[in-house]
N, C-alpha and C positions, 0 to 999 in steps of 0.2 A: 504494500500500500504506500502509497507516496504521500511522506509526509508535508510538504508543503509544495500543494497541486501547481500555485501561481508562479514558483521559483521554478520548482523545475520543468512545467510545461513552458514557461516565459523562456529560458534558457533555450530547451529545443528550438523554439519559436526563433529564436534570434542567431543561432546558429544552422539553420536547414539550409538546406541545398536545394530544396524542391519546393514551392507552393502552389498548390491547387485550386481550383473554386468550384465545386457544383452548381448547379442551378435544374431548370427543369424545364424541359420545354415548351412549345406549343400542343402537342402530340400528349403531354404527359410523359415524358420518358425522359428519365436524367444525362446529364452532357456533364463533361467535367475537361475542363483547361486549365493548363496550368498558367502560372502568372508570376511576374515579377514580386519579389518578396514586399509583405506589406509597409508603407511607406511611413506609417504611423499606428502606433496601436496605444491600447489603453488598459495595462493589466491582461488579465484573455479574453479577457470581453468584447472590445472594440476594437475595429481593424478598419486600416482605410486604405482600399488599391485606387491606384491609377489606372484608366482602360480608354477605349474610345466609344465614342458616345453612340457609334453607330453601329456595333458588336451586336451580335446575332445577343448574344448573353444579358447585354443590358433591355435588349425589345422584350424578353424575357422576364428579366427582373422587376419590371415595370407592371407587368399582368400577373406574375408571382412571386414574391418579394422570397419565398423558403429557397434556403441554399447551405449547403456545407461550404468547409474550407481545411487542409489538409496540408499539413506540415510534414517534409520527411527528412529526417537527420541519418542519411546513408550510410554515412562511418559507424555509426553505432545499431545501425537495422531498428531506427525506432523512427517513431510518428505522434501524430495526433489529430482526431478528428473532430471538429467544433461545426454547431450545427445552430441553424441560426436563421434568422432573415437579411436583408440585405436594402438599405436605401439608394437610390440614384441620385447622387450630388451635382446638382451642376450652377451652385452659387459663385459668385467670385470669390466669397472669405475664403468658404474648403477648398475653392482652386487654389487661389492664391496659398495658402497653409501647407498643400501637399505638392505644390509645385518644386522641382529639383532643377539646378542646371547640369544641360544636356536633355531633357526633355522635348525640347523642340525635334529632334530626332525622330519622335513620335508622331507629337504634335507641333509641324511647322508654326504655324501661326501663333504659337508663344500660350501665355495662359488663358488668354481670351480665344483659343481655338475652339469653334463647335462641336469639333470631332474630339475634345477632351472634358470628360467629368471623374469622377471622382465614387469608391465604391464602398459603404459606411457597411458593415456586415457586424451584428452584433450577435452575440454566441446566447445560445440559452444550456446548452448543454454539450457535454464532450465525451472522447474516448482515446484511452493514453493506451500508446504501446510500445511491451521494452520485454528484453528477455525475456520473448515468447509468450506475454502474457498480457493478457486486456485490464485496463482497469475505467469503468462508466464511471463519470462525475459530473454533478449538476454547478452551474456558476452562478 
């Protein structure tokens, strides 16, 4: 049992090599892509990716906001699964907030790009795994 969930799932979190995000589609049928590491989080609760506004995933997110998000720390064969919903940001604060340089890359047109928002995914529950074994926990 893991004695303090927030440290050690925050540490996977901050050290992964893989992030993913589920969502669900039109059809009903879950999609999963992976994505640049989150650009800001809050405890394990709150997570905020970068994406483009015109992503098959966001027309999605917008009709059903339920989505996972999937951490994997390679070197050590462990993970984590946080399951959650998902808001579509496309204010200027959280642009401006979660904006990087080098991003233009993505989004030419700088922070005020339409093809860039912002992806607030808040965790209602998760599931840790490490030496071959699961452990559920609620946040």
């Amino acid at each position: 049992m893991m004695r303090n969930p927030e440290q050690t799932i925050g540490n996977l979190i901050d050290k992964a090599t893989l992030s993913c995000i589920s969502y669900v589609d039109e059809e009903g049928f879950p999609l999963t892509k992976a994505m640049l590491p989150p650009r800001e989080r809050q405890g394990i609760k709150v997570f905020y990716f970068t994406t483009n506004t015109s992503s098959n995933k966001v027309k999605c997110f917008i009709k059903n906001p339920n989505a996972s998000i999937y951490f994997v720390d390679k070197r050590f064969f462990r993970g984590v699964n946080l399951v959650g919903t998902v808001e579509v940001l496309t204010n200027e604060e959280d642009k401006e907030r979660i904006w990087r340089d080098g991003d233009t890359m993505y989004y030419p047109e700088g922070v005020t790009d339409p093809d860039y928002c912002v992806l607030k995914f808040t965790a209602r529950k998760g599931r840790f795994y490490a030496n071959f074994k699961n452990e559920d926990f609620i946040i």
